[in-house]
N, C-alpha and C positions, 0 to 999 in steps of 0.2 A: 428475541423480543422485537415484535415489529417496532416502524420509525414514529407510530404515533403515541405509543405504550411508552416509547424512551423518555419521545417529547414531554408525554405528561409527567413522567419521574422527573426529568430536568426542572418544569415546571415548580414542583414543589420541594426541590433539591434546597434549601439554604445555602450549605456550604457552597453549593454549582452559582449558585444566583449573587453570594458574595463574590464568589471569586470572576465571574464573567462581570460585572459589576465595575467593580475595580479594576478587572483589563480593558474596558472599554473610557474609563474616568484614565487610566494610566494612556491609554493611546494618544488619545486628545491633547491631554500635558503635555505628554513628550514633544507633540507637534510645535507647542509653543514652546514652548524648554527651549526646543531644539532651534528656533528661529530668534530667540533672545541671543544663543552662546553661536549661531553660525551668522545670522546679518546683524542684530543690535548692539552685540559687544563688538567687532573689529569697527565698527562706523564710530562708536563713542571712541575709542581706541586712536581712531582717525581724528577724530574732532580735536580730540586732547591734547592731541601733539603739533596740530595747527593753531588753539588756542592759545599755546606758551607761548608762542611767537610774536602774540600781545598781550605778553607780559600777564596772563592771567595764570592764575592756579585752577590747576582740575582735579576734582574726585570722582571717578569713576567706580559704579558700585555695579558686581553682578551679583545678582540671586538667581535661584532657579529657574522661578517664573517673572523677575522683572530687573530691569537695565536703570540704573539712574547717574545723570551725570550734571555734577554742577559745579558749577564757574565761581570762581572769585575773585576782587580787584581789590588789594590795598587789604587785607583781610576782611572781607566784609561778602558775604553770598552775594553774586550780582545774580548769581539766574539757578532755576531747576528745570531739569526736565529730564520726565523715567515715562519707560514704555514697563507697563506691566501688564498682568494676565486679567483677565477679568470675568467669569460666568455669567451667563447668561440663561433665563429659562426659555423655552421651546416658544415661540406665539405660532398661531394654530392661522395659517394662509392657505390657499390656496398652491400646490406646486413650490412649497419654504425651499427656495436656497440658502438655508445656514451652515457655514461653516465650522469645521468640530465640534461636529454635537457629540453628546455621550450617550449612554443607553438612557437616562434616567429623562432626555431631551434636552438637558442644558448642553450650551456650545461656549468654546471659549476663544478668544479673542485678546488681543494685545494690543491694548488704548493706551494715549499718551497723558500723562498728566504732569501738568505744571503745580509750581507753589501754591495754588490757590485748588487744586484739582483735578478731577478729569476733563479733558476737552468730550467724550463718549466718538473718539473718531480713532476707528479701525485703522490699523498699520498692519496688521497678519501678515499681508501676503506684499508688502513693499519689501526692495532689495535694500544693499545698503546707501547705494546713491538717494533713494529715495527716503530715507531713513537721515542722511546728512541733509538735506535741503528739509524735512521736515525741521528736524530742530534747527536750522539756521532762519525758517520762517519765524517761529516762534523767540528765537533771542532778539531776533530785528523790531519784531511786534516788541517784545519785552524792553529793548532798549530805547525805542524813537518813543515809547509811553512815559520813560522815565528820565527823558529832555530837561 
């Protein structure tokens, strides 16, 4: 069978078009998976063990696709803050650099959200230093707010 006879069976394959489908949504996850459990969880991990050191309690939570860790004084939540996964659909530019996209054009991405939210600001491709000064900006903002 020539390559363009295949093509078109692929084309109308279901089962092909599931399964490529879902290798290509599975790729992309795993990129972020995989940057949650290798920079997001040792940096919360890191945080943790520096924040008992004033006297706070930490819960540190990992999921698949998201990191959250939060602080307590006196039994009482003083702070949140989780990087999770988040989709995105394709916007149609000129030359798109979006990162992890999937076949279907959505990309995904690892935004930070606090107790009130998403901030909608990308962390993907920060390491873990930049991942501890991230949430160290944010408890700073969070604590000089709540003077």
């Amino acid at each position: 069978m020539s390559d363009w006879k295949k093509e078109l069976k692929e084309l109308f394959d279901d089962e092909l078009y599931i399964k490529k489908k879902e290798q290509a949504e599975s790729k992309d996850k795993l990129r972020v998976k995989k940057f949650i459990s290798d920079i997001v969880e040792p940096a919360f991990e890191d945080i943790a063990e520096e924040l008992k050191e004033y006297e706070r309690d930490i819960d540190v939570e990992i999921e698949k696709m998201a990191a959250t860790i939060r602080v307590y004084h006196e039994g009482h939540e003083e702070f949140y803050f989780s990087i999770r996964s988040r989709p995105y659909k394709k916007k149609e530019f000129s030359f798109p650099v979006l990162p992890l996209r999937d076949e279907k054009g959505d990309y995904y991405r690892a935004e930070v959200y606090l107790k009130d939210g998403p901030l909608y600001h990308d962390v993907t491709n920060y390491n873990k230093e930049q991942i501890i000064r991230e949430f160290l900006h944010e408890y700073k903002r969070h604590m000089q707010w709540n003077l």
